[in-house]
C-alpha positions in Angstrom: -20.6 -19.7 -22.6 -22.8 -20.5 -20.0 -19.7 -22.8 -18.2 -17.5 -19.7 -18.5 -20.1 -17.6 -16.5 -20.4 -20.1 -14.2 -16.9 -20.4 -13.6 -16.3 -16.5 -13.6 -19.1 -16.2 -10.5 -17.5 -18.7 -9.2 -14.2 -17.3 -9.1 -15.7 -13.9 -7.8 -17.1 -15.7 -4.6 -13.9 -17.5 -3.7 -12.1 -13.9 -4.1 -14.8 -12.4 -1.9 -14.4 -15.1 0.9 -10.8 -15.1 1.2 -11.0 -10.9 1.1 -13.4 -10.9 4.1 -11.1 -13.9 5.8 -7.9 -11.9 5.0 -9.1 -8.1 6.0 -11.0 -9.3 9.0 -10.6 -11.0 11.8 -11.1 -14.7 12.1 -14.8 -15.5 11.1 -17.0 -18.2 11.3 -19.0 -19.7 7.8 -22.1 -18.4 9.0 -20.5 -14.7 9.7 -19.1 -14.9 6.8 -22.1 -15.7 4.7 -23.9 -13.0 6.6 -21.6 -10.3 4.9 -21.7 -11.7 2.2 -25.1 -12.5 1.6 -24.2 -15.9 0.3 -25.9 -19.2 1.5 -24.3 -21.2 3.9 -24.0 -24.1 1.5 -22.1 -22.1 -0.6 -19.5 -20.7 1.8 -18.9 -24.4 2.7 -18.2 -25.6 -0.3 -15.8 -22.9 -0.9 -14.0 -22.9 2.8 -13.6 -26.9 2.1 -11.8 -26.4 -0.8 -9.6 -23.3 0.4 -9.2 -25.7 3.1 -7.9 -28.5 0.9 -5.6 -26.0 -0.4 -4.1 -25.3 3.1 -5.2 -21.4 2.4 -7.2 -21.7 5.1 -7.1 -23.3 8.6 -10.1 -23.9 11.6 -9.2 -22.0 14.5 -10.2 -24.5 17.4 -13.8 -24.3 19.1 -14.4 -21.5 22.0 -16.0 -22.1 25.1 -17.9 -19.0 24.9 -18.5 -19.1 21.2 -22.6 -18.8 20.0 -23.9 -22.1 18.8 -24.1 -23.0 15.2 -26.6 -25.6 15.6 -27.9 -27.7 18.4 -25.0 -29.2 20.3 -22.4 -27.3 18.0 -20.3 -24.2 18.9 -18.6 -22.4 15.4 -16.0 -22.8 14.4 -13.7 -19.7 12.9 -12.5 -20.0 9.6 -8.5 -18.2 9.4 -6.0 -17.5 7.0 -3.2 -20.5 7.3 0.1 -18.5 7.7 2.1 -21.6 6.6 -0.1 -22.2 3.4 2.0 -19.5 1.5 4.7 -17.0 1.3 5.3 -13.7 -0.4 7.9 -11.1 -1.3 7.5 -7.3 -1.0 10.2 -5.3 -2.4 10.6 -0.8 -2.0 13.1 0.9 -4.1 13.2 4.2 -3.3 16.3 6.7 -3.2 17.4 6.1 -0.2 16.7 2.7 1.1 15.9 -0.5 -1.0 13.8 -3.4 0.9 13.2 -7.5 0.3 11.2 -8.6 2.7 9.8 -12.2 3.1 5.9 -12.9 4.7 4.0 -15.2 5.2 0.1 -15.0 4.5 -0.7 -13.2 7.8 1.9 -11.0 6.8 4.1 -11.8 9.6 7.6 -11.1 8.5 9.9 -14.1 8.4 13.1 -11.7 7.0 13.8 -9.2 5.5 17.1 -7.1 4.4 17.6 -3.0 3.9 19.9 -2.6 0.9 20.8 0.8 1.2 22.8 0.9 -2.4 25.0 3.6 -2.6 23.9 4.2 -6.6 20.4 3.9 -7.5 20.4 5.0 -11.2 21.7 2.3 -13.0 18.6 0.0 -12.9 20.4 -2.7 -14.0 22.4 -3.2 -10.9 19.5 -2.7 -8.8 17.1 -5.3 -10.4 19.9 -7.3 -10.1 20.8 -7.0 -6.3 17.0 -6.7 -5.8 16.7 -10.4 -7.4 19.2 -11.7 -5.7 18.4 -10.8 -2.3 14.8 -12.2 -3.5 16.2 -15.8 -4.2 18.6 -15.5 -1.2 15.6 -15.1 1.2 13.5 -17.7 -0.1 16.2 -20.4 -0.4 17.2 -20.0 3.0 13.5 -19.3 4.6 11.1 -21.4 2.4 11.7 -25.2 2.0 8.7 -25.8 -0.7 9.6 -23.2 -3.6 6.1 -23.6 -5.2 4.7 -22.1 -2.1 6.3 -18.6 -2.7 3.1 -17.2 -4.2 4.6 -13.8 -5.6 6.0 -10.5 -4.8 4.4 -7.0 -4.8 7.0 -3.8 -5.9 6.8 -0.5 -4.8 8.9 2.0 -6.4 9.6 6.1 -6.3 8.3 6.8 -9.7 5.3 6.5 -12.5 4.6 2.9 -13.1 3.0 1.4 -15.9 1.0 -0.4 -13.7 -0.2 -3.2 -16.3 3.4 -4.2 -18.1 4.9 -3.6 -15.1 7.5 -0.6 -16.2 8.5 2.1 -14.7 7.6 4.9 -17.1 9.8 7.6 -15.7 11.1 8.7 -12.1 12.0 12.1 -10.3 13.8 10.8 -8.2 15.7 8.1 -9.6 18.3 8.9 -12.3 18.1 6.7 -15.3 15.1 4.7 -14.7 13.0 5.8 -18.0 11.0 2.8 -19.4 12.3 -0.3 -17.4 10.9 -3.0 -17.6 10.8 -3.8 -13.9 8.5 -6.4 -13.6 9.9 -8.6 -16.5 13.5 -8.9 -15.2 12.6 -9.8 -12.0 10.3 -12.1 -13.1 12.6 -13.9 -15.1 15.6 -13.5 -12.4 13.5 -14.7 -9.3 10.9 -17.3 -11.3 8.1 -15.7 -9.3 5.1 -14.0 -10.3 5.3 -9.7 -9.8 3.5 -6.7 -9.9 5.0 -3.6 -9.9 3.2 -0.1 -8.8 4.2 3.4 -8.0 5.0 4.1 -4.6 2.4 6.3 -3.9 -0.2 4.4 -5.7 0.8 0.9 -3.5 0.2 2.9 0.2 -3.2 4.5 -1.0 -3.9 1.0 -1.6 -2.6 -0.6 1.6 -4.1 2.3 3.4 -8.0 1.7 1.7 -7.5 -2.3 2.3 -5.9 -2.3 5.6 -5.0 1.0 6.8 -6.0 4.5 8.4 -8.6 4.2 5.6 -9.7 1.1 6.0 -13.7 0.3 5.1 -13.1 3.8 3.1 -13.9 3.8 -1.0 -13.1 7.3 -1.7 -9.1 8.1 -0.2 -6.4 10.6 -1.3 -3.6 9.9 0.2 0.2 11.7 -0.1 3.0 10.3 0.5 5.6 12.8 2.4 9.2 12.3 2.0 11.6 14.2 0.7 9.5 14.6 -2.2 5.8 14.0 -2.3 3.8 11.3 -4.3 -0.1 11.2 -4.2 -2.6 8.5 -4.4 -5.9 8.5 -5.1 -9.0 5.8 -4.7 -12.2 6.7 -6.2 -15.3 3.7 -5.4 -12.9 0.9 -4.4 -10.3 1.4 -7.7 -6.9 3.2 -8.0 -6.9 6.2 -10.7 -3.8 5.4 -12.7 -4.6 8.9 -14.9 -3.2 9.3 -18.7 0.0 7.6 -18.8 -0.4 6.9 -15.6 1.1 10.1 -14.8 -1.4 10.3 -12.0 -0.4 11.9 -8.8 3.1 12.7 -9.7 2.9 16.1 -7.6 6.2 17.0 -6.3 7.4 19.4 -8.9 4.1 20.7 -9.4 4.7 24.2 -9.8 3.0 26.9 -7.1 4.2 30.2 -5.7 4.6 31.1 -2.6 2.9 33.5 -0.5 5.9 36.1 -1.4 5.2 35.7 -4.9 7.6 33.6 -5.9 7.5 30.0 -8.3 9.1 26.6 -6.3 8.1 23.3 -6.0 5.6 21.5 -3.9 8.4 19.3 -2.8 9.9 22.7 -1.2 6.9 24.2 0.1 5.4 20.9 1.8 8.1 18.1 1.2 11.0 17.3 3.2 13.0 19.0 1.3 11.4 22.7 1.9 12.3 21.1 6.0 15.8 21.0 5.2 16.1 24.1 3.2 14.6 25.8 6.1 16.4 23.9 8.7 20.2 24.3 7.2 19.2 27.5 4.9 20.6 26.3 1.6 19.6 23.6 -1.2 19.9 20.3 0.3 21.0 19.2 -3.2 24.7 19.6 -2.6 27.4 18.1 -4.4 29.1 15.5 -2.4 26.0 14.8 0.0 24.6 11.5 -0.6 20.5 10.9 -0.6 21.2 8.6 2.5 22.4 11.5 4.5 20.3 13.7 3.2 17.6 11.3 4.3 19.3 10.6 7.7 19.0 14.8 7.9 14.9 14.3 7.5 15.0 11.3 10.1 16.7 13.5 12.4 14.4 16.6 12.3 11.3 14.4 12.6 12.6 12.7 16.0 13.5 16.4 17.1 9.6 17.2 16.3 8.3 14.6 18.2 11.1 15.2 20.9 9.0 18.9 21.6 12.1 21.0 19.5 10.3 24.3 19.2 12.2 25.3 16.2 11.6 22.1 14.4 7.9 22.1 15.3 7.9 25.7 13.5 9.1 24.6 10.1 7.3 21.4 10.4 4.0 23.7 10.7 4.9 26.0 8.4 5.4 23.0 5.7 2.6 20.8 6.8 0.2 23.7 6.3 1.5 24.5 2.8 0.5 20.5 2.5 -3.1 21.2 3.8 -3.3 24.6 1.9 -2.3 22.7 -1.5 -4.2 19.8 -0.7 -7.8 21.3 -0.5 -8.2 22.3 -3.8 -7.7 18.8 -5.0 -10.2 18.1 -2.4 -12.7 20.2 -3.6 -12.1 18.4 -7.0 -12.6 14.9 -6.2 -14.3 14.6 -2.7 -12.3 12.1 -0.6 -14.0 10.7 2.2 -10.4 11.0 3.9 -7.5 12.2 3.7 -4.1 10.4 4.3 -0.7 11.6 5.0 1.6 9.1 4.6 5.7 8.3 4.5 8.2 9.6 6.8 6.6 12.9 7.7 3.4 11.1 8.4 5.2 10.8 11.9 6.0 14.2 13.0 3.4 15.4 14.8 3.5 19.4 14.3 3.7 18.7 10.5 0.5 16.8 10.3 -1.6 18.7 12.9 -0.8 21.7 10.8 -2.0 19.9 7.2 -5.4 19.0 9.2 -5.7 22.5 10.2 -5.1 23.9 6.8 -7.8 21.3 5.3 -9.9 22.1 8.3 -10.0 25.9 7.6 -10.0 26.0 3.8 -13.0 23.5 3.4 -14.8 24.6 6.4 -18.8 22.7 6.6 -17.1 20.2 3.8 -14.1 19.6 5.7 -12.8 15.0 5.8 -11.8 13.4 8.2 -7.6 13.7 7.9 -5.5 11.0 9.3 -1.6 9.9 9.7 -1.0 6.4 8.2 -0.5 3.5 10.2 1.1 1.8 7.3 4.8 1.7 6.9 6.5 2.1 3.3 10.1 1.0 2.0 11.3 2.1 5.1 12.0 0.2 8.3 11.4 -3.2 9.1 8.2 -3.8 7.5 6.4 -3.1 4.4 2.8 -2.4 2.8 4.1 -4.4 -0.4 3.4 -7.9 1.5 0.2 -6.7 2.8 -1.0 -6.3 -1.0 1.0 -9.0 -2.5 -0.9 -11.6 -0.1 -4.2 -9.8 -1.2 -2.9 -9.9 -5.0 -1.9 -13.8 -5.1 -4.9 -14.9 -2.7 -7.1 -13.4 -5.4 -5.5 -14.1 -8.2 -7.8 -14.8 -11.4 -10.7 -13.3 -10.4 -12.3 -10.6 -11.7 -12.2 -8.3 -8.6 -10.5 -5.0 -8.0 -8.9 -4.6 -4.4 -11.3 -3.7 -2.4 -14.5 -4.8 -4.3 -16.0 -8.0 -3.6 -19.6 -8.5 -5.1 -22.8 -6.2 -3.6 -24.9 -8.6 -1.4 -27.5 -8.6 -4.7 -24.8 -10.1 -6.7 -23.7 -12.4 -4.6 -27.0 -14.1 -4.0 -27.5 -13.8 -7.7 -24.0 -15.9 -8.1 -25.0 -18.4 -5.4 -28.5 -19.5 -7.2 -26.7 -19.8 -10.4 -24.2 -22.4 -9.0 -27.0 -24.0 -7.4 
């Protein structure tokens, strides 16, 4: 029993190392043990072996670098980009991404699907897959060196079987087992979250909420998503039905019941932009999507007509977000996904937040971390975190309190 505890604290180190090497710049051992508050015997023995593993690599000495001894200058410990690769892969309704890193989460390629039919989940997994294997046969000569992949995906997941529960967005994907098939069509190692749920994450490890343990964060698209960190861990909620907002019910200044997708989504843009549902038959969700795309560039282009409906939805956002502020206290406040960049939409959510929490009022922020759309993705940001700490006991986010560390490194001697 004693072994096992050994081990465990152990393990809990190593994942606290790498976490501070992979979220931070380049760091010497003695930096590193610093924040920590390990030994420097300690984060030796565990930066030898990482680099053994060819996880980690020494940066060469600086000239103006402070001295680590007498006659030594240190030496920065860095993650080894060519010691691993990983997959992040976004299926949402418009665009479907595979995208292949390595573990500085440089991309090496990547591919934009675009299916024309998302709700048969068979033929997605299936395209998904093979786009997967296509990638890393043609990119990555040592198989055993693709360390996993990281799904995003418009719905509520079932974060711990890896199965998408139920989407709005997505016809026909009720209890898929996501994560299985692609595991057993790729031969890699998945995990498989909810949209939302994977950029709160990215943003709280690496994003516009970086260093930040308390983070609500929505994700604004044509629908909305929302994703909430309380002390360093994600609430999943019951069923993890957590943050599935969109057609959350609330009435309008006029009195009447819609959805928050119309009031503060990209949707409500539309229907204010072209004055009818933007749910018509024969319009596919790509040009409905291309329709969003276009009204954001007009925003940022100074379009006083778009900036008007962007502010008139972005404060519905801010109005509807603050009492879910007052309920859990964020530290900050996120507003992610396409909408994140138009500028009239998100100055008029910090407003909102600003006037209806007054002396309580967070700091609100855009994200600087791109979803399934474009060239890159958040998924390979958290799949490299994922795999790098694999068996450990960790939550993203939570290495060991400088006490515990120090306990861990007298117990290992």
């Amino acid at each position: 029993m004693e072994a096992l505890t050994h081990r465990g604290l152990g393990h809990q180190n190593r994942s606290a190392v790498l976490q501070e090497i992979v979220l931070s710049e380049p760091l010497s051992r003695t930096e590193i043990a610093d924040r920590l508050g390990l030994t420097g015997a300690t984060v030796s023995r565990i930066t030898r072996r990482l680099l053994d593993e060819g996880v980690v690599r020494e940066l060469p000495e600086e000239r103006n670098a402070p001295k680590a001894g007498p006659g030594r200058r240190a030496v920065r410990i860095d993650i080894d980009p060519r010691g691993g690769h990983v997959l992040g892969i976004g299926i949402g309704l418009t665009i479907q991404t595979v995208i292949l890193t390595d573990l500085k989460n440089r991309v090496i390629a990547g591919t934009e699907l675009q299916l024309p039919e998302v709700d048969d989940p068979e033929v997605v997994i299936d395209r998904i897959a093979r786009e997967s294997v296509r990638l890393i046969d043609k990119h990555v000569p040592d198989r055993s060196r693709v360390l996993g992949g990281f799904t995003m995906i418009s719905g509520a997941v079932d974060s711990v079987q890896g199965n998408v529960l139920h989407s709005s967005y997505l016809g026909g994907w009720n209890n898929v087992p996501l994560q299985s098939k692609l595991v057993e069509l790729t031969g890699i190692p998945m995990r498989v979250e909810s949209l939302s749920n994977a950029i709160a994450l990215a943003e709280m490890l690496f994003g516009s909420a970086r260093g930040r343990k308390d983070v609500l964060c929505t994700t604004c698209a044509l629908g909305l998503g929302t994703g909430l960190v309380l002390n360093g861990r994600l609430v999943a909620g019951h069923n993890f039905n957590a943050g599935v907002v969109g057609l959350m019910e609330v009435t309008t200044p006029a009195g009447a019941v819609t959805t928050l997708d119309r009031v503060a989504g990209g949707r409500g843009v539309l229907q204010r932009l072209y004055g009818h549902d933007v749910e018509l038959p024969g319009k596919s969700p790509r040009e409905t999507a291309r329709d969003l795309f276009d009204a954001i560039e007009r925003d940022r282009a100074g379009d006083p007509a778009i900036a008007a409906i962007m502010t008139e939805m972005g404060y519905g956002l801010g109005f509807v977000t603050t009492q879910g502020v007052r309920f859990v206290a964020p530290e900050i406040f996120v507003i992610a996904g396409p909408l994140s960049r138009a500028p009239s939409y998100v100055a008029a959510a910090r407003a909102a937040l600003t006037q209806g929490l007054g002396r309580f009022a967070i700091d609100v922020t855009a994200s600087n971390v791109v979803g399934p759309v474009g060239d890159l993705s958040a998924t390979c940001g958290l799949a490299v975190c994922e795999y790098l700490y694999e068996g450990t006991q960790i939550p993203f986010g939570s290495p060991p309190t400088p006490s515990e560390a120090v306990l861990v490194d007298a117990s290992l001697g």
